[in-house]
C-alpha positions as a printed Julia matrix, in Angstrom:
251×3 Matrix{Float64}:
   4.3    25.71  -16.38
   6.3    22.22  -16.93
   7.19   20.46  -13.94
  10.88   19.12  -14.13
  13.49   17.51  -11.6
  17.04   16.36  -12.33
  16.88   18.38  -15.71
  13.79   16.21  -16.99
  10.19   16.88  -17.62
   7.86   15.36  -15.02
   4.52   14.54  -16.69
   3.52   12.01  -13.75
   4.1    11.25   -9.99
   3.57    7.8    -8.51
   3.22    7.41   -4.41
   3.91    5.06   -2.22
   0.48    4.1     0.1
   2.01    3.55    3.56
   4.22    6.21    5.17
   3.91    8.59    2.5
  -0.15    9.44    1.84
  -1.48    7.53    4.9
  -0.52    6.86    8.76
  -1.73    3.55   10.98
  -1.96    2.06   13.88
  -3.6    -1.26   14.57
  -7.4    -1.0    15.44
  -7.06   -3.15   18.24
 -10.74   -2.47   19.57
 -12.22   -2.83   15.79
 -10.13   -6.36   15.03
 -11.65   -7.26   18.14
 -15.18   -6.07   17.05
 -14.37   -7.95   13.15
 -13.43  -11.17   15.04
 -16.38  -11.51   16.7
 -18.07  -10.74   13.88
 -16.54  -13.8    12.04
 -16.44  -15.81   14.86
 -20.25  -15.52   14.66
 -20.18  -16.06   10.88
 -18.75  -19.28   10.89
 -21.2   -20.23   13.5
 -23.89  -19.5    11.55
 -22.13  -21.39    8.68
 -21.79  -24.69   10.9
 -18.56  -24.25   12.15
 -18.27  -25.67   16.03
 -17.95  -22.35   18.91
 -14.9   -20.64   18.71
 -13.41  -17.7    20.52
 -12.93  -14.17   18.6
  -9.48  -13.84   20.43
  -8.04  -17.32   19.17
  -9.29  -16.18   15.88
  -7.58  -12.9    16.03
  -4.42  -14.85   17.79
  -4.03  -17.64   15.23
  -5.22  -16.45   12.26
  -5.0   -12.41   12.27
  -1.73  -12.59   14.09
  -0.34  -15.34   12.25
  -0.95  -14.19    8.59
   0.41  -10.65    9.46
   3.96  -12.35   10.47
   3.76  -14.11    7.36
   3.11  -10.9     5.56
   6.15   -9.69    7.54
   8.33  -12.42    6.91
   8.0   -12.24    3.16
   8.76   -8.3     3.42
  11.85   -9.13    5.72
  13.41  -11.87    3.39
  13.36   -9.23    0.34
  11.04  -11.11   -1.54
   9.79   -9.86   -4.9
   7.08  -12.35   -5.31
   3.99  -11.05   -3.17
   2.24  -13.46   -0.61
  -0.57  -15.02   -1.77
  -3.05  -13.19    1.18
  -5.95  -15.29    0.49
  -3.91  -18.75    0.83
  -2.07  -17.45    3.63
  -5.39  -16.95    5.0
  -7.22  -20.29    4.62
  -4.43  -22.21    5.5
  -4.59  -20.41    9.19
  -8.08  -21.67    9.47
  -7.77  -24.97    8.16
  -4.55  -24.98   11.19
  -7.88  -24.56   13.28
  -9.6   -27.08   11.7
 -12.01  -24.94    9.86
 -12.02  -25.69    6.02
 -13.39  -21.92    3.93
 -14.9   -22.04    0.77
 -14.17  -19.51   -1.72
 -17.34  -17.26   -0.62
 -16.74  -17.47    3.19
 -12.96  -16.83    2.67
 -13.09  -13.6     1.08
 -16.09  -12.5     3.25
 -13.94  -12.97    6.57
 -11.02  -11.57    5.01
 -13.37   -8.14    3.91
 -14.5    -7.95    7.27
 -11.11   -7.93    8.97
  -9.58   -4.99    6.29
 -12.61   -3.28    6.62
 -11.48   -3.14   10.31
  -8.32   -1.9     9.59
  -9.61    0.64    7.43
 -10.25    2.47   11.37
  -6.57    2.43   11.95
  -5.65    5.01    8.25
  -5.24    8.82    8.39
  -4.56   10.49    5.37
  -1.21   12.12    6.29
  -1.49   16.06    6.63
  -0.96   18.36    3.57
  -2.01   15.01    1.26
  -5.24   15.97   -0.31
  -3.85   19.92   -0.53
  -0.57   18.23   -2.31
  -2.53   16.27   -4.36
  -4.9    18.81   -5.84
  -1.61   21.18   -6.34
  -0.27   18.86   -8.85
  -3.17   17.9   -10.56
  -3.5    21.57  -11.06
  -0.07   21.7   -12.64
  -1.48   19.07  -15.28
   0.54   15.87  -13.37
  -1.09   12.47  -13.87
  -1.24   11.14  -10.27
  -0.88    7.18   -9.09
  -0.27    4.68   -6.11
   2.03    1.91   -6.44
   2.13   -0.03   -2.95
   3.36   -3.36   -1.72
   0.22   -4.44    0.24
  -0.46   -8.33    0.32
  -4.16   -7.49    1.19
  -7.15   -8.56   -0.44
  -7.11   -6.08   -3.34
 -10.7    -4.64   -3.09
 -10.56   -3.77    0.6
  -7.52   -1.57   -0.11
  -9.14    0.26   -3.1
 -12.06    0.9    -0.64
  -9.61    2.48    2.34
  -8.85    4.77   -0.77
 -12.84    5.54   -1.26
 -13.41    6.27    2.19
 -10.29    7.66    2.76
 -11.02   10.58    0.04
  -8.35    9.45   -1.99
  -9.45    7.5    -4.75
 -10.64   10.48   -7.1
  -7.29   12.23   -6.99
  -5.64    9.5    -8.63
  -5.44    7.96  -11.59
  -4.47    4.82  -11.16
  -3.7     2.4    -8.26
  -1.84   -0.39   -8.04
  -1.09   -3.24   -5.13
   1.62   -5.5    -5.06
  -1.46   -8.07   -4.0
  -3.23   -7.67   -7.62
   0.53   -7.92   -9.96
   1.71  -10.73   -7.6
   5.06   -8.84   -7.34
   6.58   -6.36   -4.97
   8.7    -3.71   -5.53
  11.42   -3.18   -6.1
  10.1    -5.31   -8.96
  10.13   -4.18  -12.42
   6.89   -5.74  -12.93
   4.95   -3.51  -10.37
   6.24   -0.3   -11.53
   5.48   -1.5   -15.16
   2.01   -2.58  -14.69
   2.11    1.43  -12.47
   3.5     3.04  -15.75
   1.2     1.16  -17.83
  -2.26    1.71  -15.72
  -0.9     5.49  -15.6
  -0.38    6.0   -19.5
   2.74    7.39  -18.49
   6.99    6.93  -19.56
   9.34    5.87  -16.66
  11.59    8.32  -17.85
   8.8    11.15  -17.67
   7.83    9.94  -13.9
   8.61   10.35  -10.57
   8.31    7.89   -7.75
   7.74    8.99   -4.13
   8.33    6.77   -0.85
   9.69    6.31    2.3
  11.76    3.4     1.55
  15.03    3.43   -0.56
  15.69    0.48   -2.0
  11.54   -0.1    -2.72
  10.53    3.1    -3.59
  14.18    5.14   -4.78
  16.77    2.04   -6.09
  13.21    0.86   -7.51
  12.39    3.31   -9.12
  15.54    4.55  -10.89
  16.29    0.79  -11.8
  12.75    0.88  -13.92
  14.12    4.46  -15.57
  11.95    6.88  -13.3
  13.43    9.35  -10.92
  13.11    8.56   -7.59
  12.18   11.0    -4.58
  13.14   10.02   -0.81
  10.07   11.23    1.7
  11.35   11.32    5.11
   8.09   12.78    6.64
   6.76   10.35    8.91
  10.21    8.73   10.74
   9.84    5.88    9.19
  13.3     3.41    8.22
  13.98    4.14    4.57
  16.38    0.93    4.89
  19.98    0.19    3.93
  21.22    2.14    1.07
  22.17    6.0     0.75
  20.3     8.44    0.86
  21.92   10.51   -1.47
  21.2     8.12   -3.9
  17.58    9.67   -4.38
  17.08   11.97   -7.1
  15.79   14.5    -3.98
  14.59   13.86   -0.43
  11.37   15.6     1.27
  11.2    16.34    4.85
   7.6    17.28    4.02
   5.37   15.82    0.93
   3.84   19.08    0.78
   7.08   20.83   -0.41
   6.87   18.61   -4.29
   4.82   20.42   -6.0
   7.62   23.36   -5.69
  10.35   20.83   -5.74
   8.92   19.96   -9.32
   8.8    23.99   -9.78
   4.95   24.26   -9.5
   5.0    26.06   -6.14
């Protein structure tokens, strides 16, 4: 059985993260617990007594509206996390090498990792399509340190059902950037015009996705704001992931 939409074959399908294969919420009680944690590492590391809860106020806090800024100005050029990071500890007069750094910033992501769900009817979705002979991928803007997202995916139960991943934090580049979706296509071994894209958000995930020659797939599943555009400007729309695999005539 091919799979085919808009009157072309579909050899791959490439997913948004957020929204579309996983829910969250903040962690509030597991930041707190990662704060104090790092609080207590930068102790040990000489750094003078300083509460979890400023931590968690001026750094957490503050590099999350930075990541939310550079989403809200339509930026295609991806924060630089780690920066963004150090320089809200060096506002606190705490000065990170490299090592340090990227050890405080894997203990706060692994926090967050509480606050993911795989969204129902995912992993069944998934499987369907691999079934069908579809090569599967993520392509997500997330700033975050790279190798704390790939292992939400491991203990999520995601990771072996696709076949390549790719952040917006590793390219440097967000969509709807060309360059994200080509480094996608590329990790995926897959044509643009033989893909389909799948999101919550039209002008990131649908305008994106058309603009790099794939066919683009509106998911309006989890209530989300797709963002100005129109709708019917997607290729299709899903009120439920679950119902692609017969969209793409493999049900």
């Amino acid at each position: 059985m091919i799979a085919r939409l808009a009157g072309r074959e579909v050899r791959a399908v490439l997913f948004d993260y957020g929204l579309t294969l996983v829910t969250f919420e903040r962690p509030a009680a597991a930041l707190h617990r990662a704060y104090t944690d790092i609080a207590a590492l930068l102790a040990g590391r000489g750094a003078e007594s300083i509460d979890a809860e400023l931590l968690l106020d001026r750094v957490h806090d503050v590099v999350e509206e930075a990541v939310r800024g550079n989403e809200r100005s339509g930026s295609l050029a991806e924060v630089d996390i780690a920066g963004t990071h150090r320089d809200a500890y060096a506002a606190l007069g705490l000065r990170l090498d490299d090592e340090t750094l990227d050890e405080v910033q894997r203990i706060e992501q692994d926090a967050w990792a509480e606050g993911m769900r795989v969204a129902p009817g995912v992993v069944p979705t998934l499987e369907s399509l691999r079934r069908g002979g579809l090569r599967l991928g993520l392509c997500s803007n997330a700033a975050w340190r790279p190798a704390s997202l790939q292992r939400q995916l491991e203990r999520l139960g995601l990771d072996h059902l696709l076949d390549a991943v790719v952040f917006s934090s590793a390219v440097g580049w967000r969509k709807p950037s060309r360059r994200i979706f080509a480094a996608a296509l590329s990790a995926l071994g897959t044509a643009a015009e033989a893909t389909v894209m799948v999101g919550d958000r039209l002008r990131e995930d649908v305008l994106g996705a058309q603009a790099a020659g794939m066919l683009g797939v509106l998911l309006l599943e989890h209530g989300g704001d797709a963002g100005p555009g129109d709708p019917h400007s997607a290729n299709a729309t899903l009120v439920r992931l679950a119902d692609l695999p017969a969209l793409l005539g493999l049900g």
